[in-house]
C-alpha positions in Angstrom: 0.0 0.0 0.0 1.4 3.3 -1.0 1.6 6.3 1.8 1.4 9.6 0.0 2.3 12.8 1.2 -0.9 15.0 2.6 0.6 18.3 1.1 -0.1 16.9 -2.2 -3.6 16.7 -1.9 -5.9 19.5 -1.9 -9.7 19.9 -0.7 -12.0 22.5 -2.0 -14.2 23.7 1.2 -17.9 22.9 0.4 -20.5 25.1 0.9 -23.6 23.0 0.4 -25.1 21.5 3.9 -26.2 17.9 4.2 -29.0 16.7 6.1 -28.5 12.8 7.5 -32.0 11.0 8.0 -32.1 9.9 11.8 -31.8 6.4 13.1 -35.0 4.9 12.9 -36.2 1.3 14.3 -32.5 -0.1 14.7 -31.0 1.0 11.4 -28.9 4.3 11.4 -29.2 6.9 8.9 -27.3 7.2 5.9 -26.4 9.4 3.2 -24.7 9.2 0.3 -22.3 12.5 -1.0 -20.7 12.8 -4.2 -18.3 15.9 -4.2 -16.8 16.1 -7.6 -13.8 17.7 -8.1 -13.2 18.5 -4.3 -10.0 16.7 -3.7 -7.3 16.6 -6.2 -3.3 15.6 -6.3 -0.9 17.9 -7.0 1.5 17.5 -9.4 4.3 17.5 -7.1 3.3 13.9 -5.7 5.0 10.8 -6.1 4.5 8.7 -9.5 3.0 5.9 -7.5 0.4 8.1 -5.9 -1.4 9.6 -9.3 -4.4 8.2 -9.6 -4.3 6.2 -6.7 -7.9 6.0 -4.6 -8.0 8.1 -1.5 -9.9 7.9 1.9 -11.1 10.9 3.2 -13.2 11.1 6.8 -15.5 14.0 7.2 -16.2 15.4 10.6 -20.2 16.0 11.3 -20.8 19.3 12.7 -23.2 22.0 13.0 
């Protein structure tokens, strides 16, 4: 598994606000986010990292 460098990637701050259904009966609420185009990989990353998936967490808050 490759580690690349954070400083390489970029986020574009979102505006938009998302509102996740409660948990109802036993099953917690889900929603599913597509933000195209806010992460990207600078050019100054390693070979091995361009194109390579990335995980990013997102923080709920208010």
């Amino acid at each position: 598994m490759q580690v690349c460098d954070p400083a390489s990637v970029t986020f574009t701050a979102q505006t938009a606000g998302w509102t996740v259904p409660a948990r109802d009966g036993g099953i917690d609420g889900a929603l599913d986010v597509t933000l195209t185009g806010a992460v990207s990989m600078g050019p100054i990353a390693d070979d091995a990292c361009q194109g390579a998936p990335l995980t990013v967490y997102l923080q709920a808050g208010s």
